[in-house]
mmCIF file of the N, C-alpha and C atoms, coordinates in Angstrom:
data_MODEL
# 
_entry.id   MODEL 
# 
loop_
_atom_site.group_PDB 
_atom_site.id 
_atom_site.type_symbol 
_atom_site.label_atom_id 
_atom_site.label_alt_id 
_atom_site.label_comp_id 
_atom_site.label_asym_id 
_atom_site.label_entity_id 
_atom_site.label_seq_id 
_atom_site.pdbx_PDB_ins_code 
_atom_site.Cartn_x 
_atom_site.Cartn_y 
_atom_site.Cartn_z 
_atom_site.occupancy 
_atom_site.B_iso_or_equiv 
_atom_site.pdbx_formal_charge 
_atom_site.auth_seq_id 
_atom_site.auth_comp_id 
_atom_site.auth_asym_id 
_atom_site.auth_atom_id 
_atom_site.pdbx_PDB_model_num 
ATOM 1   N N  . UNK A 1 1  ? 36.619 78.739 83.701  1.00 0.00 ? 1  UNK A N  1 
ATOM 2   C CA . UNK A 1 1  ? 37.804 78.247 84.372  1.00 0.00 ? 1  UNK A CA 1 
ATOM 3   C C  . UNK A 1 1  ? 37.415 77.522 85.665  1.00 0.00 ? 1  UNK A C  1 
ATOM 4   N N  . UNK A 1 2  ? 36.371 78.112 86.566  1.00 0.00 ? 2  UNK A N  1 
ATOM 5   C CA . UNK A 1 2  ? 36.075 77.507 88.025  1.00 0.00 ? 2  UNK A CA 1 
ATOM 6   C C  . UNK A 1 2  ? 35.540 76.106 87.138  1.00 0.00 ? 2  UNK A C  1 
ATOM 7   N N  . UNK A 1 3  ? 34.357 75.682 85.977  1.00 0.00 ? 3  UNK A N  1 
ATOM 8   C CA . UNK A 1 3  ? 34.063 74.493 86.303  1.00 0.00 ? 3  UNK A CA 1 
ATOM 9   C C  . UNK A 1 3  ? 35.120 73.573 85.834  1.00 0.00 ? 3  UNK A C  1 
ATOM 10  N N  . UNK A 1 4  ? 36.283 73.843 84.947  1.00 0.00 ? 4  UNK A N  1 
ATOM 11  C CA . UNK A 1 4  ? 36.934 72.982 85.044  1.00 0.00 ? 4  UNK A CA 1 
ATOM 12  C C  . UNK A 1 4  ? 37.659 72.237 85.970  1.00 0.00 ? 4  UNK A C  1 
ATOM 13  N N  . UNK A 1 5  ? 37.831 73.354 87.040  1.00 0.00 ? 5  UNK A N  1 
ATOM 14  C CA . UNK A 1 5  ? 38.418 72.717 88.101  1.00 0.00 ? 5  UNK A CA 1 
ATOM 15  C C  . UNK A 1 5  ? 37.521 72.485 88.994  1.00 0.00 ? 5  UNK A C  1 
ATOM 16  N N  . UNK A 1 6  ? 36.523 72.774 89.040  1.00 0.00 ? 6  UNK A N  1 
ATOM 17  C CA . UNK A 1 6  ? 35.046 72.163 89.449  1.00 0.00 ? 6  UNK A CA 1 
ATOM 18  C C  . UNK A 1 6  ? 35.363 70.266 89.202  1.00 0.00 ? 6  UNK A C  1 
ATOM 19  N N  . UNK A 1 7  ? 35.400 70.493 87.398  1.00 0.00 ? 7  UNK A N  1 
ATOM 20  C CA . UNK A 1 7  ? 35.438 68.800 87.275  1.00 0.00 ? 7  UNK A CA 1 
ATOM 21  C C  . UNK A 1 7  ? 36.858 68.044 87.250  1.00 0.00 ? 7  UNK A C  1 
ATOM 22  N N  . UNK A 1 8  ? 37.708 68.740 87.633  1.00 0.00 ? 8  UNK A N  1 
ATOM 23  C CA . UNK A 1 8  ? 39.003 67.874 87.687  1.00 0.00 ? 8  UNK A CA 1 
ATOM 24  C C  . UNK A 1 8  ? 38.893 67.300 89.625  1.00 0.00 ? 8  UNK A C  1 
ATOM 25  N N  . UNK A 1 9  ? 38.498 68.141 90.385  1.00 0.00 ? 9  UNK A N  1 
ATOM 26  C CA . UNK A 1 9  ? 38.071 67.991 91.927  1.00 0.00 ? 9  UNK A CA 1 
ATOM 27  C C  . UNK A 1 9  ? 37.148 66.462 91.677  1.00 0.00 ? 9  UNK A C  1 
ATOM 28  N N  . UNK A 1 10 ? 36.035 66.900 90.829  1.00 0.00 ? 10 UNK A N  1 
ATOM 29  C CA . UNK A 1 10 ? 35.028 65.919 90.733  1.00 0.00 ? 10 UNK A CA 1 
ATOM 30  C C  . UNK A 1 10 ? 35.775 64.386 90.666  1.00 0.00 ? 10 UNK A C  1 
ATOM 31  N N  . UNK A 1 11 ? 36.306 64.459 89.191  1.00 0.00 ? 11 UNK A N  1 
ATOM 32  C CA . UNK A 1 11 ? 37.352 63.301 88.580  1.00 0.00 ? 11 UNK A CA 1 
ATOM 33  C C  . UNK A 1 11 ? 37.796 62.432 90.048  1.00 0.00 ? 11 UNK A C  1 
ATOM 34  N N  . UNK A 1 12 ? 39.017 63.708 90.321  1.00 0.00 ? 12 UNK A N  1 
ATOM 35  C CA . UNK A 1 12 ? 39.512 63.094 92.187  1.00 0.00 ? 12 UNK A CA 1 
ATOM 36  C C  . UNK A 1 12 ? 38.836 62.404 92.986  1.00 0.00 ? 12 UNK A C  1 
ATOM 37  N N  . UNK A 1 13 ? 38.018 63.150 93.094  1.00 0.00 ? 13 UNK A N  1 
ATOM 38  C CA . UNK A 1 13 ? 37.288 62.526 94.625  1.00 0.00 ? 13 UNK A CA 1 
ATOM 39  C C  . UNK A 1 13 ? 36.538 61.159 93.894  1.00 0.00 ? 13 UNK A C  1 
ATOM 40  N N  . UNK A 1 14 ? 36.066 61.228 92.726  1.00 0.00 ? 14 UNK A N  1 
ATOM 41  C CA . UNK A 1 14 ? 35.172 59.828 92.255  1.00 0.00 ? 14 UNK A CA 1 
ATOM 42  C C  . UNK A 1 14 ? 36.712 58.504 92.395  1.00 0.00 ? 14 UNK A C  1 
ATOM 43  N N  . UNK A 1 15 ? 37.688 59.538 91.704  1.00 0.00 ? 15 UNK A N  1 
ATOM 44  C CA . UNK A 1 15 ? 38.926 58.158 91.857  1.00 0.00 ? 15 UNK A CA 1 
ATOM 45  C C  . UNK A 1 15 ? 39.399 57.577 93.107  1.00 0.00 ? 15 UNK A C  1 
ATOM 46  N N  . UNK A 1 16 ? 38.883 58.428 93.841  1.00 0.00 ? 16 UNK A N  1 
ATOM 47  C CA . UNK A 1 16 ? 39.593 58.377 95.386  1.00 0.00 ? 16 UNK A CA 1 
ATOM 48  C C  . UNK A 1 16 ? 38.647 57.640 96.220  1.00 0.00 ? 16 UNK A C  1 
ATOM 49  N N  . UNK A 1 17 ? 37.010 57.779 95.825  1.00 0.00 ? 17 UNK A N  1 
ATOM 50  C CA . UNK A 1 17 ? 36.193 56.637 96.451  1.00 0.00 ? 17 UNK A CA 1 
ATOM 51  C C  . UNK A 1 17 ? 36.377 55.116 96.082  1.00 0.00 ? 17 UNK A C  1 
ATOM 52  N N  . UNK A 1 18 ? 36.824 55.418 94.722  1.00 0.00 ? 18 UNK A N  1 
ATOM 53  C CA . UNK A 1 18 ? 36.624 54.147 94.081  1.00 0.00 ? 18 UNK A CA 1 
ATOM 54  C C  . UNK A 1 18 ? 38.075 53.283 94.598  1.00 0.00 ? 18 UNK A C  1 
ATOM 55  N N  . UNK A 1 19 ? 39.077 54.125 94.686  1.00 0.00 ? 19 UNK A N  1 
ATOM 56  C CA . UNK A 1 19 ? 40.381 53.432 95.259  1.00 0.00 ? 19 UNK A CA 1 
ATOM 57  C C  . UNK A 1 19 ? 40.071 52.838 96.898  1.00 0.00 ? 19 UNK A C  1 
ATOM 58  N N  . UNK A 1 20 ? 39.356 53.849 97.719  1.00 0.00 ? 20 UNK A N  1 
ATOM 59  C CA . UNK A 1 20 ? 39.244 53.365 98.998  1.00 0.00 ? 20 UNK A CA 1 
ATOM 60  C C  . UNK A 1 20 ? 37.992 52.279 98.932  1.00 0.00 ? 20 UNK A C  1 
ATOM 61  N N  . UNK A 1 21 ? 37.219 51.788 98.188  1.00 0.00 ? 21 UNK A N  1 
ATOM 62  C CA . UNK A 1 21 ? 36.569 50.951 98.176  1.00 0.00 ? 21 UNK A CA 1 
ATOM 63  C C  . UNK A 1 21 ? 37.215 49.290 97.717  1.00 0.00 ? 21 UNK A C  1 
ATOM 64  N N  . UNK A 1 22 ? 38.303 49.392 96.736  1.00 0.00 ? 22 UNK A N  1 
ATOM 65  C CA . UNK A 1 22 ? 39.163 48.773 96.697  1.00 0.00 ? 22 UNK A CA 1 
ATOM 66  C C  . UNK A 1 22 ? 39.984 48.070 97.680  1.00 0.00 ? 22 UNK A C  1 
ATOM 67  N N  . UNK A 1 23 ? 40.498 49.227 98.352  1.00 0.00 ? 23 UNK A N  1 
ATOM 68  C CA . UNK A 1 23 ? 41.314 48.949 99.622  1.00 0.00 ? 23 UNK A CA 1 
ATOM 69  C C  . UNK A 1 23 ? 40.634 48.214 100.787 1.00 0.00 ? 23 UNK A C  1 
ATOM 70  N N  . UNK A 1 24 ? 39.451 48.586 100.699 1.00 0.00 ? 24 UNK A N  1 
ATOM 71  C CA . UNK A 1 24 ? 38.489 48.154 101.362 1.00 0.00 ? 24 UNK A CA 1 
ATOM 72  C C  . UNK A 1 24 ? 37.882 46.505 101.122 1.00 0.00 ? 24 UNK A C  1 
ATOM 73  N N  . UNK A 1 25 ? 37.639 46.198 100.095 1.00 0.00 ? 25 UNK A N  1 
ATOM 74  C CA . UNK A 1 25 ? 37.829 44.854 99.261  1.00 0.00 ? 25 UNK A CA 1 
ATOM 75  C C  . UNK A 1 25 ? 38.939 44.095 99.947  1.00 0.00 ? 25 UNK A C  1 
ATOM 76  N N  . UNK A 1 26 ? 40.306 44.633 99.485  1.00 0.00 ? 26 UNK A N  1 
ATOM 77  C CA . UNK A 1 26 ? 41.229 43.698 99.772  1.00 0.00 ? 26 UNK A CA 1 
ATOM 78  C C  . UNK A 1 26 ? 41.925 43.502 101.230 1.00 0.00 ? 26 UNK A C  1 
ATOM 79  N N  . UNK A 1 27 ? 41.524 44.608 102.322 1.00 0.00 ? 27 UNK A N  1 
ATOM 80  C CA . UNK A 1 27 ? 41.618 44.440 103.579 1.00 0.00 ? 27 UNK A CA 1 
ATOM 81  C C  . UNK A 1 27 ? 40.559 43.348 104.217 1.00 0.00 ? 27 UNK A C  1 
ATOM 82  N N  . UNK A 1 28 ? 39.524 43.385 103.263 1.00 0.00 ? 28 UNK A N  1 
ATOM 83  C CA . UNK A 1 28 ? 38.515 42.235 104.263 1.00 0.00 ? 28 UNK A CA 1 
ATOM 84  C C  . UNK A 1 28 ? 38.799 41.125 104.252 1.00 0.00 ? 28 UNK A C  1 
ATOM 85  N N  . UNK A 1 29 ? 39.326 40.712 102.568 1.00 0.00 ? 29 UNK A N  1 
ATOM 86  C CA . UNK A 1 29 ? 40.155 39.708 101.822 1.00 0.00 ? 29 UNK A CA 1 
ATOM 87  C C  . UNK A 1 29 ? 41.094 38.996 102.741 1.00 0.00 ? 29 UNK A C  1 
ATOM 88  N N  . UNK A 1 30 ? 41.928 40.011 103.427 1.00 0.00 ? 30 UNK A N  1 
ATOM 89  C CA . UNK A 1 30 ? 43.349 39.979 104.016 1.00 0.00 ? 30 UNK A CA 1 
ATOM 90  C C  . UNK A 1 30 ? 42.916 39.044 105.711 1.00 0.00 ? 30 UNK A C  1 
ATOM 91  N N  . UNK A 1 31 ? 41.688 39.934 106.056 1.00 0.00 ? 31 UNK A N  1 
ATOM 92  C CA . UNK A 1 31 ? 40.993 39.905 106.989 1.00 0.00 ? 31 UNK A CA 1 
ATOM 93  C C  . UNK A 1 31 ? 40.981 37.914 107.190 1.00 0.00 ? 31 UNK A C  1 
ATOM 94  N N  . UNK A 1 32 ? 39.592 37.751 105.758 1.00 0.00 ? 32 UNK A N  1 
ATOM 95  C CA . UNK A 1 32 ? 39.142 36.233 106.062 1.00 0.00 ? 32 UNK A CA 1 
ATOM 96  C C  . UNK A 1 32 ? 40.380 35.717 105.856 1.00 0.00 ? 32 UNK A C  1 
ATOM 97  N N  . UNK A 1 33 ? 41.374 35.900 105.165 1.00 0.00 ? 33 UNK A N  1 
ATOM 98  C CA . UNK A 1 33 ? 42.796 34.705 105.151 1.00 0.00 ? 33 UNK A CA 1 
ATOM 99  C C  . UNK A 1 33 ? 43.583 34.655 106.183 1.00 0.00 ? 33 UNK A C  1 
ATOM 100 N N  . UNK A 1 34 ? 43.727 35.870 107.158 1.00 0.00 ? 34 UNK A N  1 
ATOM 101 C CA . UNK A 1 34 ? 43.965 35.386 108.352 1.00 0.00 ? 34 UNK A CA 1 
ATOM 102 C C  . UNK A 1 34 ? 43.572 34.855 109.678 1.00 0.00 ? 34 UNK A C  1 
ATOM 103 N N  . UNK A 1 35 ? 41.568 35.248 109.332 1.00 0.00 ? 35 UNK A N  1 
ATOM 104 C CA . UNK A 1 35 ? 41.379 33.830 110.163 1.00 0.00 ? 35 UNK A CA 1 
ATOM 105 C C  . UNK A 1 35 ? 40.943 32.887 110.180 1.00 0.00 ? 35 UNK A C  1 
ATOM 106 N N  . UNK A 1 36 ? 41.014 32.504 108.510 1.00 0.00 ? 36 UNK A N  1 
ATOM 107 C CA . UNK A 1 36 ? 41.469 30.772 107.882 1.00 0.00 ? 36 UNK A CA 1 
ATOM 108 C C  . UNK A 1 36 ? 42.689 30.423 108.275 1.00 0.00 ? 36 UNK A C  1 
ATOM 109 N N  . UNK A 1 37 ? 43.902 31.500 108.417 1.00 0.00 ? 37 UNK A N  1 
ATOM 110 C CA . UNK A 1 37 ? 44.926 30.622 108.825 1.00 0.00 ? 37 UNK A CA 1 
ATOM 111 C C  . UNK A 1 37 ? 45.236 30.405 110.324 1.00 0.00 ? 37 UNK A C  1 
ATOM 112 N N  . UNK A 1 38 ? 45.000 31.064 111.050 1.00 0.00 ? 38 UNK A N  1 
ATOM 113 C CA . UNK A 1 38 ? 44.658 30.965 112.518 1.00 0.00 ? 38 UNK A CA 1 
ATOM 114 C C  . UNK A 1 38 ? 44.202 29.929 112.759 1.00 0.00 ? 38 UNK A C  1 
ATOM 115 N N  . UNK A 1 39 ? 42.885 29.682 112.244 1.00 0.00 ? 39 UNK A N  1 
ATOM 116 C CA . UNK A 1 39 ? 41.774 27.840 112.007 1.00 0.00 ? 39 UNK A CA 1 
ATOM 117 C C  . UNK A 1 39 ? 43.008 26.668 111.778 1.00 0.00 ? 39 UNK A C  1 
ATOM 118 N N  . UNK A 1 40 ? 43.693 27.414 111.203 1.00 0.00 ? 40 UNK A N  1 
ATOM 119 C CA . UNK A 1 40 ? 44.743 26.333 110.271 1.00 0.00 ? 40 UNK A CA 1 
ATOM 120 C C  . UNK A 1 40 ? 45.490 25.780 111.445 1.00 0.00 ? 40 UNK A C  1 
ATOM 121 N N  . UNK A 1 41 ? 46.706 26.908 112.144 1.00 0.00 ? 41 UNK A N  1 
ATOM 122 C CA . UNK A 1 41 ? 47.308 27.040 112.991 1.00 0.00 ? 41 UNK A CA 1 
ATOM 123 C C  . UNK A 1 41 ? 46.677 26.323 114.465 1.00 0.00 ? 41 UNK A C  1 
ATOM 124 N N  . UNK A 1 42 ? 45.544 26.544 114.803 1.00 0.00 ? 42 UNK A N  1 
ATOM 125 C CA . UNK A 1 42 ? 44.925 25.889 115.974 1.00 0.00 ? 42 UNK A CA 1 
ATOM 126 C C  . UNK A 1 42 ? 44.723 24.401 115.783 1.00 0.00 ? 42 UNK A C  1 
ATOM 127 N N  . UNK A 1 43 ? 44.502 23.842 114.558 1.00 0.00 ? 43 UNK A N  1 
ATOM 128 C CA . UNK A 1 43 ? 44.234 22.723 114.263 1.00 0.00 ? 43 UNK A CA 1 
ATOM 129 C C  . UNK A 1 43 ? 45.352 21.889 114.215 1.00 0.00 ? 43 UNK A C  1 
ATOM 130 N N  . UNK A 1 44 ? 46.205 22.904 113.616 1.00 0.00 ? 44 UNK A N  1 
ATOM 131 C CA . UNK A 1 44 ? 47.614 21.581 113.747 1.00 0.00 ? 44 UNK A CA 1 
ATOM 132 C C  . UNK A 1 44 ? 48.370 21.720 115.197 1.00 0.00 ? 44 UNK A C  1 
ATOM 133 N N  . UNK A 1 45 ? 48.446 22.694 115.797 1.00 0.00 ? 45 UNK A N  1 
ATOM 134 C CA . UNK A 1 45 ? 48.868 22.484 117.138 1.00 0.00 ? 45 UNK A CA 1 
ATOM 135 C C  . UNK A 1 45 ? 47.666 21.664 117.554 1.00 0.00 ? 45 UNK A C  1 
ATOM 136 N N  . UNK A 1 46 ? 46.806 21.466 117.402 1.00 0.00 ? 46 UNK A N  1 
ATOM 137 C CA . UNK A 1 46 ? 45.362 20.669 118.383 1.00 0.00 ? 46 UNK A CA 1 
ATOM 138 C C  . UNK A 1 46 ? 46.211 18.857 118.136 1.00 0.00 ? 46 UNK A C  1 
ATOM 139 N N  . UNK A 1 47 ? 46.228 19.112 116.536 1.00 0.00 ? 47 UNK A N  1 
ATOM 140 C CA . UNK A 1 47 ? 47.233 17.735 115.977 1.00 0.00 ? 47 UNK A CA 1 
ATOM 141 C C  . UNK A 1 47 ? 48.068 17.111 116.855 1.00 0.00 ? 47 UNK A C  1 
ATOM 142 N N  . UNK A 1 48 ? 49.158 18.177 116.575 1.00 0.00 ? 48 UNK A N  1 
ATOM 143 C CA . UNK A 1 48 ? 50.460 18.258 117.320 1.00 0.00 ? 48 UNK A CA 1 
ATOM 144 C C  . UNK A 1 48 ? 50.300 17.610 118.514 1.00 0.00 ? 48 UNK A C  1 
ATOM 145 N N  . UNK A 1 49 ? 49.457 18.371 119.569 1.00 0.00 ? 49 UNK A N  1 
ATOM 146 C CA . UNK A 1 49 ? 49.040 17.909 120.835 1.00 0.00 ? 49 UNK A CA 1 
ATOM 147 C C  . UNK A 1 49 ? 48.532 16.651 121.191 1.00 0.00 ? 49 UNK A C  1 
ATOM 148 N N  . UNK A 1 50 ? 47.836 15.700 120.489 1.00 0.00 ? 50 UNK A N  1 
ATOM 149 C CA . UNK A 1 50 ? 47.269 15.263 120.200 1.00 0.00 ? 50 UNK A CA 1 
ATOM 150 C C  . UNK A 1 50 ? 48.459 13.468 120.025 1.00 0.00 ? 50 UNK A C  1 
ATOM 151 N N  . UNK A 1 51 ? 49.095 13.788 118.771 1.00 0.00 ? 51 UNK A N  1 
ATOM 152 C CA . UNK A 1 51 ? 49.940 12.960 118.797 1.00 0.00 ? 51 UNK A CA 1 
ATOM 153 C C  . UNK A 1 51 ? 51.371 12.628 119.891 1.00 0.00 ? 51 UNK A C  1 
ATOM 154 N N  . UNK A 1 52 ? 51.759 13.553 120.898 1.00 0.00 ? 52 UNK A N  1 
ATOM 155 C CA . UNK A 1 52 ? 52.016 13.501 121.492 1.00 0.00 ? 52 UNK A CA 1 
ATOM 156 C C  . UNK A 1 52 ? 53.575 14.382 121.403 1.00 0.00 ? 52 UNK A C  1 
ATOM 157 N N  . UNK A 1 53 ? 53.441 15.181 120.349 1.00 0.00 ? 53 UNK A N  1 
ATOM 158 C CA . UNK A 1 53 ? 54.762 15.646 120.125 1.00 0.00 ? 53 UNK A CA 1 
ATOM 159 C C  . UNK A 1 53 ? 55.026 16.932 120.882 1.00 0.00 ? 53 UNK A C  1 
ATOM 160 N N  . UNK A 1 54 ? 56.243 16.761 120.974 1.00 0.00 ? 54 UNK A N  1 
ATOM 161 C CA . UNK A 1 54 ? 56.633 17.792 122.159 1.00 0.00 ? 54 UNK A CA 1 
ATOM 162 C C  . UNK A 1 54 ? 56.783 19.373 121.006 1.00 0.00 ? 54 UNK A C  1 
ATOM 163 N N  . UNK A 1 55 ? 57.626 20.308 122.557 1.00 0.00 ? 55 UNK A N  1 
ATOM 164 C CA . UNK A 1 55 ? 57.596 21.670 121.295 1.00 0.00 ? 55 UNK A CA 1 
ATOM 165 C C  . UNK A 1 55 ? 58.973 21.903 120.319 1.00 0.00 ? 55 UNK A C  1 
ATOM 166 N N  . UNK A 1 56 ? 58.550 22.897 119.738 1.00 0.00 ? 56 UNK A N  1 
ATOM 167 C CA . UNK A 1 56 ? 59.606 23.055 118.918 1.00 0.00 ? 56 UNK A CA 1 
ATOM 168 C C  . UNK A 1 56 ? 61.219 23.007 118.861 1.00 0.00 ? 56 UNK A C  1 
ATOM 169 N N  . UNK A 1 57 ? 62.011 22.316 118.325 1.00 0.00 ? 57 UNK A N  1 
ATOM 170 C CA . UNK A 1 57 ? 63.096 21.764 118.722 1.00 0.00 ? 57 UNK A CA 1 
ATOM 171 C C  . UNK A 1 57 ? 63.333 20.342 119.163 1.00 0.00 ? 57 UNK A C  1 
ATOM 172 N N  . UNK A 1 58 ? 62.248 19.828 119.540 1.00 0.00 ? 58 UNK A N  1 
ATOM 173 C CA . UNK A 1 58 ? 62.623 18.366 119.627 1.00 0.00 ? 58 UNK A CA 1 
ATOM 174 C C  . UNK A 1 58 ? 62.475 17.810 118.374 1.00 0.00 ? 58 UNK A C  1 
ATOM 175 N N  . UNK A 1 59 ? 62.871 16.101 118.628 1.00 0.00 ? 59 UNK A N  1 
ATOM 176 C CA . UNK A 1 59 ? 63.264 15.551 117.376 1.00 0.00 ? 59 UNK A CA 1 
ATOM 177 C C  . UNK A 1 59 ? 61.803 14.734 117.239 1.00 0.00 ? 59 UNK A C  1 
ATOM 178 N N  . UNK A 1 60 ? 61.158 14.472 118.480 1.00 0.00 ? 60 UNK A N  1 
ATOM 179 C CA . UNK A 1 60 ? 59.870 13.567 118.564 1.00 0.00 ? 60 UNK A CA 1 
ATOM 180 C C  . UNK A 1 60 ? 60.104 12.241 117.252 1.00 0.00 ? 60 UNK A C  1 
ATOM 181 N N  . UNK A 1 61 ? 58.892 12.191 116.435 1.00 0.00 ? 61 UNK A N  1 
ATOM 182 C CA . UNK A 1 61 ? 58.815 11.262 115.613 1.00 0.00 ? 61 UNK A CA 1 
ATOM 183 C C  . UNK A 1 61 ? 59.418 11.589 113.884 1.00 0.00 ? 61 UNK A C  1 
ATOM 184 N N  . UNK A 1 62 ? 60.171 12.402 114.280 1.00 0.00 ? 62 UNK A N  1 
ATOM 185 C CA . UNK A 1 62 ? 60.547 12.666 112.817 1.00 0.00 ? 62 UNK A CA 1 
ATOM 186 C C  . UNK A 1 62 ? 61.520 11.926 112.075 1.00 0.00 ? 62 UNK A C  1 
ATOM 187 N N  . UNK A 1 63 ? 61.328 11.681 110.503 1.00 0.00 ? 63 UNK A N  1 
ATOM 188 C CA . UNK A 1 63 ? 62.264 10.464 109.993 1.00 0.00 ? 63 UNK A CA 1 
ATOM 189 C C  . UNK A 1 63 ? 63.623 10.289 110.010 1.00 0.00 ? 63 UNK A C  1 
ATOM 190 N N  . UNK A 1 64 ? 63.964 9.407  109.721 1.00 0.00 ? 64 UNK A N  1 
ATOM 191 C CA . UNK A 1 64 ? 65.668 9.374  110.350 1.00 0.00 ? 64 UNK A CA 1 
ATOM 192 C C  . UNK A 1 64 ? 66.175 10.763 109.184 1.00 0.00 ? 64 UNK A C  1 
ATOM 193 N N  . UNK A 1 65 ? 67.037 11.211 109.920 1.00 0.00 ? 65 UNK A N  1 
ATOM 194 C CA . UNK A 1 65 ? 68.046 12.399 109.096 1.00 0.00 ? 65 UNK A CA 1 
ATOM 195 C C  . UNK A 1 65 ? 67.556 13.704 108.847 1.00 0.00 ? 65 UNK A C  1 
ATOM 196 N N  . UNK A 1 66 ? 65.903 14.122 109.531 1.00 0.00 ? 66 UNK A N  1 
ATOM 197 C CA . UNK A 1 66 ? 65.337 14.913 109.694 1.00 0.00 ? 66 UNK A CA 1 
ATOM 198 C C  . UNK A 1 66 ? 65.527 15.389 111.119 1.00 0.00 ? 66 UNK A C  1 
ATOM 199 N N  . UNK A 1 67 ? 66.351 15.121 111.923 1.00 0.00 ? 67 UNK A N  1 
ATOM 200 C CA . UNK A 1 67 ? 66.093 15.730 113.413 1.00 0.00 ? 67 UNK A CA 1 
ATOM 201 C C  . UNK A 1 67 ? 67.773 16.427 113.557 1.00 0.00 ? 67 UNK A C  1 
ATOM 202 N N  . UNK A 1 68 ? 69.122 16.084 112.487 1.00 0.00 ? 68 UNK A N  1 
ATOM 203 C CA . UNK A 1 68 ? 70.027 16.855 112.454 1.00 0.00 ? 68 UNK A CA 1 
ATOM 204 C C  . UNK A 1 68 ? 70.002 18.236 111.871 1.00 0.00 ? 68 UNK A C  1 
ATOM 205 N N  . UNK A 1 69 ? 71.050 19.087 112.729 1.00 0.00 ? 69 UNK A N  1 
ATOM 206 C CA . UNK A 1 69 ? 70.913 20.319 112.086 1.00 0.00 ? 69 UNK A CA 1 
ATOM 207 C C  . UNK A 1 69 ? 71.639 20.213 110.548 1.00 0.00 ? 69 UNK A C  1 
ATOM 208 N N  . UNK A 1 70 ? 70.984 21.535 110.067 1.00 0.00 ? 70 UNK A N  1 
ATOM 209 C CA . UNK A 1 70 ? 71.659 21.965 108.530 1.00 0.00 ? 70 UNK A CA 1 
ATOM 210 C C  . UNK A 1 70 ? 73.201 22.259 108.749 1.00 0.00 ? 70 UNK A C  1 
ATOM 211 N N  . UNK A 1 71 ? 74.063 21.670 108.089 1.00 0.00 ? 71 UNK A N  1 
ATOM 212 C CA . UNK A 1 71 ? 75.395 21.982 107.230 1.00 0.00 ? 71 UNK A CA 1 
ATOM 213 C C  . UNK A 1 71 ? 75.972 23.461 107.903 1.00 0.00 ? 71 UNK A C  1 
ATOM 214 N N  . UNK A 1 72 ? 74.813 24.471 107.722 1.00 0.00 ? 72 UNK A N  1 
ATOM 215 C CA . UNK A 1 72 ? 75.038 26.141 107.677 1.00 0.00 ? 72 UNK A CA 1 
ATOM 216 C C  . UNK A 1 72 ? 75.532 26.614 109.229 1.00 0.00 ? 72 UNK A C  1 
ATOM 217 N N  . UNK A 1 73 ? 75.056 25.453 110.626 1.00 0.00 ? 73 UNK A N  1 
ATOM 218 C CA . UNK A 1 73 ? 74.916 25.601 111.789 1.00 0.00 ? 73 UNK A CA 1 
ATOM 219 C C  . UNK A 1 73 ? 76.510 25.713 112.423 1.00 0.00 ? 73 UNK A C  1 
# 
C-alpha cells in the first residue's frame, strides 16, 4: 500500500516539474514579446517625434475625415 502511494506522490511531483517548466517556457516567451514591443513602442514615438506630430488628441497630419469624432461621442 505505502509504494503505491509512494508512486502516485512520484507521478505528482514529475507532473508538477514538468508543468512548472512549461510555465517557465511561456513566461520567458511573454517576457521577449514584451520587450519587442516596447522596441516597437519607442520607435514609433521616436517616429512620431520626429515627424513633428503633436500628442495624442490632436488632429496633426491626419487624412481628411480622420480627425472627427465617432457618431457614439
Amino acid at each position: 500500500m505505502s509504494n503505491d502511494r509512494t508512486d502516485r506522490l512520484e507521478e505528482r511531483l514529475v507532473w508538477l516539474e514538468r508543468h512548472v517548466a512549461e510555465q517557465d517556457k511561456a513566461m520567458l516567451g511573454l517576457h521577449e514579446d514584451n520587450l519587442r514591443l516596447q522596441r516597437a513602442l519607442t520607435a514609433l514615438r521616436l517616429r512620431l517625434a520626429e515627424s513633428g506630430g503633436g500628442p495624442a488628441g490632436e488632429a496633426g497630419d491626419l487624412p481628411e475625415g480622420m480627425d472627427e469624432r465617432p457618431p457614439h461621442y
